[in-house]
C-alpha positions as protocol buffer text, in pm:
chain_id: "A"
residue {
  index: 1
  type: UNK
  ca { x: 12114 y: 6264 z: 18592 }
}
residue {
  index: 2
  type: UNK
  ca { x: 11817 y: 6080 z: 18712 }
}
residue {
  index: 3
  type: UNK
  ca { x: 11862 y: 5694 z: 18810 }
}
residue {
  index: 4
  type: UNK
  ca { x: 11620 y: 5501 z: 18605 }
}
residue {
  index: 5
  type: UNK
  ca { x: 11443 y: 5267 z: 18902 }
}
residue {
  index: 6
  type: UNK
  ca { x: 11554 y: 4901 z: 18840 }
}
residue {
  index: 7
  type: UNK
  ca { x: 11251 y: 4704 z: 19033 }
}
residue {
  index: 8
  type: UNK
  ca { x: 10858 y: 4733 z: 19006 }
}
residue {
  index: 9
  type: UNK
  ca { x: 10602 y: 4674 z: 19333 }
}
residue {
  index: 10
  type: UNK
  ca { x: 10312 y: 4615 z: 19102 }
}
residue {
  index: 11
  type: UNK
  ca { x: 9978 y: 4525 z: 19352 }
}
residue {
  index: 12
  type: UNK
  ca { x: 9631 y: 4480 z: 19265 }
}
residue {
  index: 13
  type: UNK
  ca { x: 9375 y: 4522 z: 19537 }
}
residue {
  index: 14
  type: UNK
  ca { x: 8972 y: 4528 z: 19526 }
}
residue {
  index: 15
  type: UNK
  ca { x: 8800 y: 4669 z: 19774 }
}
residue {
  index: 16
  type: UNK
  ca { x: 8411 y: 4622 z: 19727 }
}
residue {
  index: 17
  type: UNK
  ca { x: 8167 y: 4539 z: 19796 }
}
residue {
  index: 18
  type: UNK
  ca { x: 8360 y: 4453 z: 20126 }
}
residue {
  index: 19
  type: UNK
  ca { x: 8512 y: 4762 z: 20190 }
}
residue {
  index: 20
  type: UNK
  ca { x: 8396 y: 5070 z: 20024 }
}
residue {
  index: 21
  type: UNK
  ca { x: 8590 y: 5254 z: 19786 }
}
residue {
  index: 22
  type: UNK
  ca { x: 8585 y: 5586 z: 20011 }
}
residue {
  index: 23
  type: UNK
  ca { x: 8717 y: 5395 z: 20302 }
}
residue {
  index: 24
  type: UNK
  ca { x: 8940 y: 5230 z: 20066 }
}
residue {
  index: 25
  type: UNK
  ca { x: 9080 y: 5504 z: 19930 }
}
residue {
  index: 26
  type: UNK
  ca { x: 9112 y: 5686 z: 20268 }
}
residue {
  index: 27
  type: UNK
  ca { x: 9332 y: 5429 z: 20393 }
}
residue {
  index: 28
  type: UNK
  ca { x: 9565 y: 5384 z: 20097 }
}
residue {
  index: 29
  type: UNK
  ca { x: 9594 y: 5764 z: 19994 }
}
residue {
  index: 30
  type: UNK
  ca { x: 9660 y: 5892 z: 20334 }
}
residue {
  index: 31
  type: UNK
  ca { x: 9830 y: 5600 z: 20508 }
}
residue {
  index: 32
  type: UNK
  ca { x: 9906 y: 5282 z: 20321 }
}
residue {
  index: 33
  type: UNK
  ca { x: 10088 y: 5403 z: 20013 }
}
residue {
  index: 34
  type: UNK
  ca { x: 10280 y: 5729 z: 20197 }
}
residue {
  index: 35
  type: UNK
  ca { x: 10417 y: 5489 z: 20451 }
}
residue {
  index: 36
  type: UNK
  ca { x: 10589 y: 5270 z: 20178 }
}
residue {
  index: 37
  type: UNK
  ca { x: 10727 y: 5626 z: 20051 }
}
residue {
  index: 38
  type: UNK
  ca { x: 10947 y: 5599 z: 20363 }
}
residue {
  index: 39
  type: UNK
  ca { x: 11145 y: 5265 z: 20296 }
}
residue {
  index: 40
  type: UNK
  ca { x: 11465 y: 5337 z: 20129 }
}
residue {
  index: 41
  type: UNK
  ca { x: 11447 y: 5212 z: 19760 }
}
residue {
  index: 42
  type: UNK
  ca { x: 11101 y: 5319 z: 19705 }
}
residue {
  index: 43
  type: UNK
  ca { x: 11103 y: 5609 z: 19483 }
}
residue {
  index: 44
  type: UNK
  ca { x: 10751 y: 5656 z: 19394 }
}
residue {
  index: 45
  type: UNK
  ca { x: 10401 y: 5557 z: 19388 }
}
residue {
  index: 46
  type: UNK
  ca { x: 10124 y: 5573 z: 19176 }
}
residue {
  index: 47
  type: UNK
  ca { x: 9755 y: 5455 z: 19190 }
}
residue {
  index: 48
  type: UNK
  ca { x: 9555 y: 5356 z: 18956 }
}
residue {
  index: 49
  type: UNK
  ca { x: 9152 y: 5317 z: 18894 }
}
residue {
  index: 50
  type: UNK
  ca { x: 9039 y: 5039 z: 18596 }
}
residue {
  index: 51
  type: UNK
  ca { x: 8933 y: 5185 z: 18322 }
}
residue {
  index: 52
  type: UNK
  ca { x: 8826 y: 4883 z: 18148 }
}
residue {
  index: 53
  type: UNK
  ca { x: 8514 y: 4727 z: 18411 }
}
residue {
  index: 54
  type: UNK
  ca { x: 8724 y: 4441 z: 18457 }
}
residue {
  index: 55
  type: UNK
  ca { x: 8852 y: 4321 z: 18802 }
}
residue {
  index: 56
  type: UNK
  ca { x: 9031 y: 4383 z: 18970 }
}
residue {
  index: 57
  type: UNK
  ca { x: 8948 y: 4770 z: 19047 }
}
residue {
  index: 58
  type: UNK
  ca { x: 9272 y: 4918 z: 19162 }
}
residue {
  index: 59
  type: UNK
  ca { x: 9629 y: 4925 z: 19098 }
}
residue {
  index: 60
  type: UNK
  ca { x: 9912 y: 5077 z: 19262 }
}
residue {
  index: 61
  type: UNK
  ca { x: 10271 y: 5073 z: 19187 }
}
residue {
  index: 62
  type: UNK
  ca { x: 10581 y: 5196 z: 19330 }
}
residue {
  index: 63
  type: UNK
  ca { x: 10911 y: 5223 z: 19130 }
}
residue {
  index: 64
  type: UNK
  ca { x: 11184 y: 5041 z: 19342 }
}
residue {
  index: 65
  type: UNK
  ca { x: 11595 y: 5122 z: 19297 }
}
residue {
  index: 66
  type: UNK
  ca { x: 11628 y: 4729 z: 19254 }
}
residue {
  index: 67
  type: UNK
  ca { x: 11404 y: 4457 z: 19288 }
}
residue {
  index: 68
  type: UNK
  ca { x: 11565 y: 4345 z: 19610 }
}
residue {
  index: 69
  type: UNK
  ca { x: 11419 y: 4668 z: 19775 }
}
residue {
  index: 70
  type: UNK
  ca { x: 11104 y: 4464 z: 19935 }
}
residue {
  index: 71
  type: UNK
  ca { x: 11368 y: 4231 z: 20054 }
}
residue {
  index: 72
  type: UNK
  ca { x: 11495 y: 4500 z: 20277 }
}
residue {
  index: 73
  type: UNK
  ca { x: 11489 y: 4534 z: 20653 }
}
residue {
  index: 74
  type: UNK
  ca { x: 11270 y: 4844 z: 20642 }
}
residue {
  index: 75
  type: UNK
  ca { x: 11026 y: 4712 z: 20396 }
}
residue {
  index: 76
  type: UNK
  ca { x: 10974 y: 4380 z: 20600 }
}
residue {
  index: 77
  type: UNK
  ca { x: 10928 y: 4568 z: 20879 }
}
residue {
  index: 78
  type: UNK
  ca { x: 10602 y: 4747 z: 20726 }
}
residue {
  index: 79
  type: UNK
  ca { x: 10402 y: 4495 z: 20884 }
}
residue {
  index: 80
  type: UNK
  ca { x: 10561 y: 4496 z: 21211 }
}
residue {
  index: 81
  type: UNK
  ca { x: 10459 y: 4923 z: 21218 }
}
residue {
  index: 82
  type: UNK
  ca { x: 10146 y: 4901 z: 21063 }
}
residue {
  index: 83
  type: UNK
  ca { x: 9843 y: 5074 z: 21217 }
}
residue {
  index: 84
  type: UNK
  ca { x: 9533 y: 4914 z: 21332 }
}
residue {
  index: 85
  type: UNK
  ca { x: 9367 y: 5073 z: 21067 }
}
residue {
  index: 86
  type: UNK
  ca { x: 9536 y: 4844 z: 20885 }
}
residue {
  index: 87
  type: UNK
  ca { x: 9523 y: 4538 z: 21011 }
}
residue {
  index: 88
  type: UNK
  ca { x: 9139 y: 4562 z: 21049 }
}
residue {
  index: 89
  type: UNK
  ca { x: 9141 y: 4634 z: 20692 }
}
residue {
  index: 90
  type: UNK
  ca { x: 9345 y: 4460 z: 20491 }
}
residue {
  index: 91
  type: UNK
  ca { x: 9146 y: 4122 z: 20602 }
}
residue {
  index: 92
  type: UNK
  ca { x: 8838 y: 4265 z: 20446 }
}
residue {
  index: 93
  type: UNK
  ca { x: 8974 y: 4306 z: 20090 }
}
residue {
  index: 94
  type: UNK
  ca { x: 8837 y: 4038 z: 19798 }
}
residue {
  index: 95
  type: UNK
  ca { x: 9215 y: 4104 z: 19642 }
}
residue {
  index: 96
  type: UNK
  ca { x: 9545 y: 4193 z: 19756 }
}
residue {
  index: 97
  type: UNK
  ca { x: 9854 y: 4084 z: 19517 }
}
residue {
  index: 98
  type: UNK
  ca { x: 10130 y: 4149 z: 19506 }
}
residue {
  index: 99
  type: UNK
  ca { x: 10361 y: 4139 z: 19209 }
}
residue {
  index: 100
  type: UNK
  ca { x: 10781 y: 4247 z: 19188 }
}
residue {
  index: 101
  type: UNK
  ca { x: 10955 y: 4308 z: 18841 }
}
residue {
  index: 102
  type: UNK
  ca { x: 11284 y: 4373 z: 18713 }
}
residue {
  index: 103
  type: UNK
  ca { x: 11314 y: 4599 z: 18499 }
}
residue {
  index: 104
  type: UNK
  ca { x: 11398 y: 4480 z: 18129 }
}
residue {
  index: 105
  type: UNK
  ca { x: 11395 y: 4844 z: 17877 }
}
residue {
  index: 106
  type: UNK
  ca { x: 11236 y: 5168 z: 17939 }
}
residue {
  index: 107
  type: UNK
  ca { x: 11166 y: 5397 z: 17669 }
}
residue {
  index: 108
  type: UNK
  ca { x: 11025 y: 5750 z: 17649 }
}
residue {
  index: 109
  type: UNK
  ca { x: 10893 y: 5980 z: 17380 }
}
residue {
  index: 110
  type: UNK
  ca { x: 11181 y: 6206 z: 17303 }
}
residue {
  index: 111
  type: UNK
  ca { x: 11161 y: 6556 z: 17471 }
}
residue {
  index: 112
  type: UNK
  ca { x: 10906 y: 6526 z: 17647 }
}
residue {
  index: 113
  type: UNK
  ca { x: 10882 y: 6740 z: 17967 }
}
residue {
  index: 114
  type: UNK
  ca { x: 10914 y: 6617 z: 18295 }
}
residue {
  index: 115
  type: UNK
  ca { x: 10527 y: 6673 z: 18422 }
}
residue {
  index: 116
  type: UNK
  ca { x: 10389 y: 6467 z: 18144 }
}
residue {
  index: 117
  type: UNK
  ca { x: 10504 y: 6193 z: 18357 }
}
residue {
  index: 118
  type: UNK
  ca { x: 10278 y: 5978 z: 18464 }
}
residue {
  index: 119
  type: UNK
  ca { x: 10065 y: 5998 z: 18182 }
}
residue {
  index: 120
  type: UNK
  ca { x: 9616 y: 5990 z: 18268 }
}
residue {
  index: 121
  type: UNK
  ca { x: 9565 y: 5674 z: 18087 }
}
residue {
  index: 122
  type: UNK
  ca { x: 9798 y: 5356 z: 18172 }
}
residue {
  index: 123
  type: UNK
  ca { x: 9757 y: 5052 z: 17947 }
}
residue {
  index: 124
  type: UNK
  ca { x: 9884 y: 4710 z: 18134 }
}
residue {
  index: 125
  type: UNK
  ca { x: 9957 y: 4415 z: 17930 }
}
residue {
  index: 126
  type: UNK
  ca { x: 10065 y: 4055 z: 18107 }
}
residue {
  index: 127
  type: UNK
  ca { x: 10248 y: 3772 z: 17936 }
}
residue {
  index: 128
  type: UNK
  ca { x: 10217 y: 3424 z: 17968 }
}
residue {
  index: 129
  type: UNK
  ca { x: 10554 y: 3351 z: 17735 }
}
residue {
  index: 130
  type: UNK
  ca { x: 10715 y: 2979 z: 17740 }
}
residue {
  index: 131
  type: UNK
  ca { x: 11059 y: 2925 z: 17805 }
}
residue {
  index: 132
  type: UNK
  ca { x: 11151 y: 2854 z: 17450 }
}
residue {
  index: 133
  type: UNK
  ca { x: 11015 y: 3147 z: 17328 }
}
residue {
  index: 134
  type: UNK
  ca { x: 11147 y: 3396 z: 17527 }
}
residue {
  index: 135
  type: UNK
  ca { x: 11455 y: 3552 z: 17333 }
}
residue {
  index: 136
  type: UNK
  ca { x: 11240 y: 3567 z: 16975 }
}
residue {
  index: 137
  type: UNK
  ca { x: 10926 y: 3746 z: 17225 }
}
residue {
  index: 138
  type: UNK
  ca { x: 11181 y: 3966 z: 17319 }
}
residue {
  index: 139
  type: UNK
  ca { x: 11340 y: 4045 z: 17004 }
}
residue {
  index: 140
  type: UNK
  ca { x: 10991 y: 4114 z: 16871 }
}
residue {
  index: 141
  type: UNK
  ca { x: 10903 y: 4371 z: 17146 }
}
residue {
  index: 142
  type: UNK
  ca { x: 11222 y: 4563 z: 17123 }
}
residue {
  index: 143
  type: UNK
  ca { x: 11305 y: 4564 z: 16752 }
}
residue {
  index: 144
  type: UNK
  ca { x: 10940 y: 4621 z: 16621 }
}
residue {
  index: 145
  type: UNK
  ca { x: 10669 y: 4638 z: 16867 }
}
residue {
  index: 146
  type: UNK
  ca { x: 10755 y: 4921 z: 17132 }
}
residue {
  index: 147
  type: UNK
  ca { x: 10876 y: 5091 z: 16811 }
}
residue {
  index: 148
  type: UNK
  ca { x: 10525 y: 5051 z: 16635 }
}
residue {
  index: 149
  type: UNK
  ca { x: 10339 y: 5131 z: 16949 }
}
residue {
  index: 150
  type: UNK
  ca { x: 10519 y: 5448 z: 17018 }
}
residue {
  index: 151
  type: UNK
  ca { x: 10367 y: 5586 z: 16729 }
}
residue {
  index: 152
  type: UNK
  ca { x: 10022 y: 5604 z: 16839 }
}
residue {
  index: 153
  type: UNK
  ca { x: 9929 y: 5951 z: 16856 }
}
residue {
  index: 154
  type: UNK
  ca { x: 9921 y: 6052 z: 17290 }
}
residue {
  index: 155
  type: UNK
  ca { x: 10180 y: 5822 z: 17358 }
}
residue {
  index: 156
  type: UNK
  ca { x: 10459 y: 5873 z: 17643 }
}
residue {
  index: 157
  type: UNK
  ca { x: 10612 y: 5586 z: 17777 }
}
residue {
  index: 158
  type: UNK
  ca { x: 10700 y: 5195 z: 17761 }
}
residue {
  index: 159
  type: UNK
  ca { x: 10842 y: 4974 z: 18009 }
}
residue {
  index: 160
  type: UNK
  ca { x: 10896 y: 4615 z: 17987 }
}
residue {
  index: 161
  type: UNK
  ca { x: 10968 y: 4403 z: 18316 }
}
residue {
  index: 162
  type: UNK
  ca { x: 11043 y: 4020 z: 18371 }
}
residue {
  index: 163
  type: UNK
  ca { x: 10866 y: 3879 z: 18707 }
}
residue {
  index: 164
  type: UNK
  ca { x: 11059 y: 3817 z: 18992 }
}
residue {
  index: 165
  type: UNK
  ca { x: 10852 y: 3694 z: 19273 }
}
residue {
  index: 166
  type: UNK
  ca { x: 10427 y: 3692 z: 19358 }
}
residue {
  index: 167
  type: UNK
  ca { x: 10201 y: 3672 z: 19590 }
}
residue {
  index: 168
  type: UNK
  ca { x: 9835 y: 3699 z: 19706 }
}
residue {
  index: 169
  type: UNK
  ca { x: 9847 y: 3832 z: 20100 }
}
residue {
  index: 170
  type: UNK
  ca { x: 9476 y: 3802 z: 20014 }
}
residue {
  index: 171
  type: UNK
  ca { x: 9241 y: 3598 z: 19772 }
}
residue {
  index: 172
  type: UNK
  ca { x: 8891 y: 3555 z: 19861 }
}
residue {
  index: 173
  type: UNK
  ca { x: 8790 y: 3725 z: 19558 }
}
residue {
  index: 174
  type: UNK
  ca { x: 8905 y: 3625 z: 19252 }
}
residue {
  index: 175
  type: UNK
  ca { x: 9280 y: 3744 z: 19191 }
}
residue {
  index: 176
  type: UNK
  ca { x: 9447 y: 3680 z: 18845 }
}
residue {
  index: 177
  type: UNK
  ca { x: 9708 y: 3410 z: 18837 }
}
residue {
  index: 178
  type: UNK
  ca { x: 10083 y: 3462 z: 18871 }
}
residue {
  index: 179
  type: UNK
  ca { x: 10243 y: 3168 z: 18841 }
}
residue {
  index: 180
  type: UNK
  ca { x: 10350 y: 3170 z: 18433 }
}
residue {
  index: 181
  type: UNK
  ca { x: 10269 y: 3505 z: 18363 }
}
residue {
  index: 182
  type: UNK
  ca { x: 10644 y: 3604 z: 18344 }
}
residue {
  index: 183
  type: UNK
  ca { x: 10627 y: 3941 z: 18106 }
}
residue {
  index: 184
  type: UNK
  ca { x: 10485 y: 4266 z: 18187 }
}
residue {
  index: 185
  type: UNK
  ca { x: 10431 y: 4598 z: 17992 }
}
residue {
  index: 186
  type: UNK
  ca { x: 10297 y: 4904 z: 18093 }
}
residue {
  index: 187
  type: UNK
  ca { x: 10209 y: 5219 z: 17804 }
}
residue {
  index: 188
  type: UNK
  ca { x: 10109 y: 5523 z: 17908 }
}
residue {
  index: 189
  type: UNK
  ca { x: 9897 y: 5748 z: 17742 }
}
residue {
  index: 190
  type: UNK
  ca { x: 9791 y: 6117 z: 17727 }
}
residue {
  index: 191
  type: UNK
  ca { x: 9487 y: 6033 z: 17594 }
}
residue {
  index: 192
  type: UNK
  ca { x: 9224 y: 5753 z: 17643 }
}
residue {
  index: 193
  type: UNK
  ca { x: 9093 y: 5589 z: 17322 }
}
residue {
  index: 194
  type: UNK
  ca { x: 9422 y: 5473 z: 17206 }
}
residue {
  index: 195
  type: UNK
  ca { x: 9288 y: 5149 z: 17134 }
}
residue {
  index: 196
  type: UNK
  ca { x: 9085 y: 5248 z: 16870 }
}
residue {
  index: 197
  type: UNK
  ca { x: 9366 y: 5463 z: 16646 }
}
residue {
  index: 198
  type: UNK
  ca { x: 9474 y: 5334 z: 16350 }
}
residue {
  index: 199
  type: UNK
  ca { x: 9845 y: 5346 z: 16461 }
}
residue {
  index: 200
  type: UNK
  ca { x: 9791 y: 5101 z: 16771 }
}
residue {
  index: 201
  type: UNK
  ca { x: 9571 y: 4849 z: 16580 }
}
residue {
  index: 202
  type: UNK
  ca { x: 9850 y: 4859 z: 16299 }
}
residue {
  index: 203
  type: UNK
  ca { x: 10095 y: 4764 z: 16530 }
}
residue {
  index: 204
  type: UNK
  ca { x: 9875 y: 4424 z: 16640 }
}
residue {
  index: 205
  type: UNK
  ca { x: 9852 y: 4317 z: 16285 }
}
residue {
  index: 206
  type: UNK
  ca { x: 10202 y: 4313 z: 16157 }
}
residue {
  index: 207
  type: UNK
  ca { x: 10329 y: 3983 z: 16039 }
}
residue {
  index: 208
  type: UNK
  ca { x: 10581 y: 3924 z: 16338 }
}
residue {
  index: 209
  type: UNK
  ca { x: 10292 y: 4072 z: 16572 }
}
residue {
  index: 210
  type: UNK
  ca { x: 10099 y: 3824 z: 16452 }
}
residue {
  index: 211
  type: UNK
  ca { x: 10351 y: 3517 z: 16430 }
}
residue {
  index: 212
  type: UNK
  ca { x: 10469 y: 3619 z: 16790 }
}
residue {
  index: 213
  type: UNK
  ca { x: 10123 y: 3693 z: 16966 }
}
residue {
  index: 214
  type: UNK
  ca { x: 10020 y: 3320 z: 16827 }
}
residue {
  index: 215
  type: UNK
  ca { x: 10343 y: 3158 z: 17004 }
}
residue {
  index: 216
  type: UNK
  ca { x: 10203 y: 3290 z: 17302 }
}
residue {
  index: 217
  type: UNK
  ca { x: 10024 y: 3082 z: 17604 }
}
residue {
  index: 218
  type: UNK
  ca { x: 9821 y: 3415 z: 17714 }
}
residue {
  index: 219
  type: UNK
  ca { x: 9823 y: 3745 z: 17666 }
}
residue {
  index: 220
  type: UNK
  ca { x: 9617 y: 3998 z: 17919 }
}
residue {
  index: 221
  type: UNK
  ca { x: 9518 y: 4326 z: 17869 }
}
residue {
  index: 222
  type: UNK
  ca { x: 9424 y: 4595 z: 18144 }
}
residue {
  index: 223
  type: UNK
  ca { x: 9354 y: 4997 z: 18072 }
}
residue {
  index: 224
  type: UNK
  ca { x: 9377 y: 5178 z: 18393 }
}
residue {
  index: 225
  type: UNK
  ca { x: 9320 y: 5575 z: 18417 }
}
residue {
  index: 226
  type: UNK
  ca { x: 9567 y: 5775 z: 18697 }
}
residue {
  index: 227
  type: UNK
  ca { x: 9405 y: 5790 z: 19048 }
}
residue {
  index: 228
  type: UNK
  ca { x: 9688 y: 5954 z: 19259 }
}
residue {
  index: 229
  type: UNK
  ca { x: 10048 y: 6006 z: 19184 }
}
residue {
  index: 230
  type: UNK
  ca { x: 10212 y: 6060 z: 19540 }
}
């Protein structure tokens, strides 16, 4: 039986116009990202290209056996092995954050085979949620919501994390903020307009949706579409 991954590396990055994307994508596909495949803990990694012309462009994550994986030896020591590729590079980037999650719930249409996984379209949705509203958020996301969502038509998977710890290793573009934004879910999809289906919008306008999403202090919404699963 498969060990459901405890932690989440979540890391936005933009590249242009400072670096272009080929160059970009160069580095990350055939260096940056299999590198971090070789830290024990790291169990996968995914990229990610917006799908929604918002910034930032690119998103990668990497499923971690516990959050405490980047506190590791190994993964500290990325920096200490990385190429010169790399540190010529990374410099140049508008964006790099970087984000780690613990896992909260995971949950997965039923029998669905084990290629469907990732799915092509990956919606992202951060939570700003205040202190006293955290148990009835929660309540509302795992009694109703994920419930609601799953039955858009072309959906695969939900998974809800709680942030740990953030960081920008670089901002001289404009990176979005951490600090409060405490919740995150990811969806993913087999197909792309699940936005517009009747199913998803229903699921926005129920009365807890409603009563909940108004508690709120913000509420972000980024649609991705699958770049590279490694």
């Amino acid at each position: 039986m498969t060990t459901t991954p405890q932690g989440l590396l979540f890391v936005f990055s933009q590249c242009e116009p400072d670096v272009p994307t080929s160059e970009f994508n160069d580095w990350y596909d055939d260096e940056h990202a299999p590198v971090r495949l070789t830290v024990p803990g790291i169990t996968s990694a995914t990229r990610y290209k917006a799908a929604d012309n918002e910034k930032p462009d690119w998103l990668a994550i990497y499923d971690l056996a516990t959050p405490k994986t980047t506190e590791s030896p190994e993964f500290l020591g990325l920096r200490d092995i990385a190429s010169e590729r790399e540190k010529a590079l990374i410099p140049r980037l508008p964006v790099l954050q970087r984000r780690t999650y613990s896992l909260i719930t995971q949950s997965v249409r039923p029998n669905l085979p084990p290629n469907a996984l990732p799915g092509k379209y990956l919606l992202v949705v951060l939570f700003s949620v205040s202190e006293d509203r955290e148990v009835d958020f929660n309540k509302w996301y795992d009694e109703e919501h994920t419930r609601d969502i799953s039955k858009t038509p072309g959906w695969l998977r939900a998974r809800r994390y709680k942030l740990i710890d953030g960081a920008n290793r670089v901002e001289r573009g404009l990176a979005p903020p951490i600090e409060g934004w405490n919740y995150l879910t990811m969806h993913d999809f087999e197909r792309g307009d699940y936005r517009k289906l009747p199913e998803f919008i229903a699921a926005l306008e129920t009365p807890w949706s409603k009563k909940t999403l108004e508690t709120l202090k913000g509420v972000v919404l980024r649609e991705f579409e699958l770049h590279k699963n490694f």
